[in-house]
C-alpha positions in Angstrom: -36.2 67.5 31.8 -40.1 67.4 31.1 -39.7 70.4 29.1 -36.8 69.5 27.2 -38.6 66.2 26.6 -41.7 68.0 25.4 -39.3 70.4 23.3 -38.0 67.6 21.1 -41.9 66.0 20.9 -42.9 69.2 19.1 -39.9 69.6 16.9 -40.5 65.8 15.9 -43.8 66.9 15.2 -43.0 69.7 13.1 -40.8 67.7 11.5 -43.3 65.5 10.4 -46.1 67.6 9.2 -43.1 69.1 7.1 -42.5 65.9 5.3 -45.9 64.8 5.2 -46.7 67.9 3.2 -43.9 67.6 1.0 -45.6 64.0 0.0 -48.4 65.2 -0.3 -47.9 68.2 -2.9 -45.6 66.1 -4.7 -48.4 63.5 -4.9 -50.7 66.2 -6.5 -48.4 67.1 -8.9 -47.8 64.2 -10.1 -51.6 63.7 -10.5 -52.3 66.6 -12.1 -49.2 66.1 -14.3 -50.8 62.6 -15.4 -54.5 64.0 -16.3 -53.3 67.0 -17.7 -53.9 66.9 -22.0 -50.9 66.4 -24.0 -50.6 69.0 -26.7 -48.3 67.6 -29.4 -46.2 70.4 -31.1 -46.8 71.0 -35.1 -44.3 69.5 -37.5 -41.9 72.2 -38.3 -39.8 72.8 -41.3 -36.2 74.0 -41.5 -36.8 78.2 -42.8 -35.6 78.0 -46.7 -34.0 82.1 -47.8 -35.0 82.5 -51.5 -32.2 84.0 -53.4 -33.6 87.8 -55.1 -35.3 86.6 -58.8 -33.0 87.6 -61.8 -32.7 86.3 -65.0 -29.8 85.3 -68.1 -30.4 84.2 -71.5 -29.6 80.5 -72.9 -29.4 81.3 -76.5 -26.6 78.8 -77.4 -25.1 78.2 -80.9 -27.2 75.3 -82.6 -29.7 75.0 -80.4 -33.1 75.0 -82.3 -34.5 77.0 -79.0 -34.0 79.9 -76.5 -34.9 81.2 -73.1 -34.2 83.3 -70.1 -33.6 81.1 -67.1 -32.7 82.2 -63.5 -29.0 83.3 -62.9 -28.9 81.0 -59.2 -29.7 78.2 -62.0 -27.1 76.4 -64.1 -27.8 74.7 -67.4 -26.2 71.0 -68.4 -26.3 69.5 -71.1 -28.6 66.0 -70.5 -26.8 62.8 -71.5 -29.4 60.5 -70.2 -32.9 60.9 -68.8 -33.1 58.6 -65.8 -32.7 55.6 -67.8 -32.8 56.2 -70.8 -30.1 58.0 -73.3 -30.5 61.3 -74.6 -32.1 60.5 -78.3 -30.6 64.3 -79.2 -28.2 66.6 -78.3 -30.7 69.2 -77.9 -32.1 67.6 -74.4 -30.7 69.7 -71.5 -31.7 70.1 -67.3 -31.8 73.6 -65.4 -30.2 72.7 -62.6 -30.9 74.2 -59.3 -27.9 72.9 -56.6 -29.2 74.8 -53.4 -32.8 73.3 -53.9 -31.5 69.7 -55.3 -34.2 70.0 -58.0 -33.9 69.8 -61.8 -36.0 70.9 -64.9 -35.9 68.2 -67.7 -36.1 69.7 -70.8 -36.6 67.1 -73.4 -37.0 68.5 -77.4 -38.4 65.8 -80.0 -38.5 66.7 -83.5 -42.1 66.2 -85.3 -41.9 64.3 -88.5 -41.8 60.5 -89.5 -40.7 59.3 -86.2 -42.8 61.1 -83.7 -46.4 62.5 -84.9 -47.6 65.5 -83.2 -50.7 63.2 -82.0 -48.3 61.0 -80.4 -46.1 63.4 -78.5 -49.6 65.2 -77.2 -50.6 61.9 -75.7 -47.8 61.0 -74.2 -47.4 63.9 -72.7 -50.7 63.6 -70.7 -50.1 59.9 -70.4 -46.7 61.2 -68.4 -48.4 63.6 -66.2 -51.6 61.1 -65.7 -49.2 58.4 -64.0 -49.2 60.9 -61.2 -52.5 60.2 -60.6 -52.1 57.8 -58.0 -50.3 60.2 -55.5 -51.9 63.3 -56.6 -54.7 65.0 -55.3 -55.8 66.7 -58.3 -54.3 67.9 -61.7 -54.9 71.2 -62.8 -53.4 71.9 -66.9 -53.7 75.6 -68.4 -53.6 76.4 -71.8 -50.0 78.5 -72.6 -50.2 80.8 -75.8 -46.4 82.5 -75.7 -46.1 83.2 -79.4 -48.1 83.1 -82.8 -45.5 79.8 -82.8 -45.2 79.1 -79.4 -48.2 77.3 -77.4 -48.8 74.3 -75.1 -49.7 73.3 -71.8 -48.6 73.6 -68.4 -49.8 71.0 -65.7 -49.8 71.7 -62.0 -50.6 68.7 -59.7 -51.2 68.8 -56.0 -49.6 65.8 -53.3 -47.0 63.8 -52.8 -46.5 63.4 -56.1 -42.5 63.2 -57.9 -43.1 66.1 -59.7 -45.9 68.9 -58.9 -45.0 71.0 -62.3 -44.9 69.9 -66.2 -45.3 71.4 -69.3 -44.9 70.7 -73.0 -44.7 73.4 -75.8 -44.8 73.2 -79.8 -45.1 75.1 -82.8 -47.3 72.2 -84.1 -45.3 71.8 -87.3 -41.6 70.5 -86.4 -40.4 71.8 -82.4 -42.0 70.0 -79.9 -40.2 70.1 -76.1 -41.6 68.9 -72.5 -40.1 70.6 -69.4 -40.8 68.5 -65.5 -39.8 69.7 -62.4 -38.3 66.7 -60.2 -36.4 67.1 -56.8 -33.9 64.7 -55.8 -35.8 64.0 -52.4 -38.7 61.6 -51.3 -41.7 63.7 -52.3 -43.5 65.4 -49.4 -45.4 68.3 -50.5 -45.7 70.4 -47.3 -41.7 70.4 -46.8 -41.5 71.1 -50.5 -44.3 73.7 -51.0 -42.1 76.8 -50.9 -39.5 75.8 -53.0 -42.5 73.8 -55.2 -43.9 77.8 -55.4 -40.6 79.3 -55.6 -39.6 77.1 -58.6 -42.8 77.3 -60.7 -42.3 81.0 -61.1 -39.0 80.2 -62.6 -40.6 77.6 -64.7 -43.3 79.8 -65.9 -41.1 82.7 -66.8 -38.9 80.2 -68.9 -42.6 79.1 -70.7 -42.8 82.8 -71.3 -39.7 83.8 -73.0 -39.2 80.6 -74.8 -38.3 80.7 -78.6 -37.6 78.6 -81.4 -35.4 79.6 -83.9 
């Protein structure tokens, strides 16, 4: 009977260093859970797959300009610009539907009505309203043609639109191109497309024509 008693003493024992040892790694783990350094995981974008660069011409009837433009682009004729109507029928957007983005293309005619002086400074009075979300602005001179010259403007931030130009033949043709996204700006979600989407604009700049 003694034995038997003793039997169960030490089982009961066993049993409770067992528990007790259960509390007390669960204890540590818990502290070392609670001082251990929380590493917060980089923001992450969703991957974008480029389509393969190729190019088609818009050389339409009456227009007083051409270009090549990309063939994953569609051009539509522009009705308004935000706004404001169209003053012409010659104001047009590339559209780009798989990156919600849009080139305006708005052509002004130089004569009574619009000076060249004017349309130069409001050009850079456009692009300088951006100052207040950009981080800097960055404008190259563009020389396509004997006929063909302007400015292109890259600006860096959250800014509505990180690529503008304007061209003119100085004499009568004078257009502005912007690159605008239908999105709240954020330029390290947009920067690929942002990059993807000024080659396009610059390879319109460089096959751009009047006629």
């Amino acid at each position: 009977m003694n034995k038997k008693r003793s039997c169960n003493r030490q089982i009961s024992t066993i049993h409770t260093l067992s528990f007790l040892k259960c509390i007390i790694i669960l204890v540590l783990l818990v502290t070392c859970s609670c001082n251990s350094a929380y590493t917060p995981k980089p923001s992450g974008y969703f991957k974008i797959d480029f389509p393969k660069k190729s190019y088609q011409s818009f050389n339409e009837a009456g227009y007083p300009y051409s270009f090549e433009y990309p063939t994953y682009a569609k051009v539509i004729k522009d009705s308004t610009f935000f706004d404001s109507a169209a003053e012409n029928p010659w104001w047009i957007n590339v559209e780009f539907p798989q990156f919600s983005a849009r080139i305006f293309l708005s052509y002004k005619i130089i004569g009574q009505k619009y000076k060249l002086d004017k349309l130069l400074n409001d050009a850079f009075d456009l692009t300088n309203k951006h100052t207040v979300k950009a981080n800097f602005i960055d404008d190259s001179l563009m020389n396509v043609s004997p006929n063909v010259h302007g400015i292109y403007f890259h600006l860096e931030g959250n800014v509505a639109t990180a690529s503008q130009f304007f061209l003119t033949d100085s004499t009568k043709n004078f257009i502005r191109g912007a690159l605008y996204f239908y999105t709240t700006p954020n330029e390290d979600s947009l920067r690929p497309v942002n990059k993807f989407l000024e080659q396009d604009m610059k390879h319109i700049i460089s096959t751009f024509r009047w006629k």
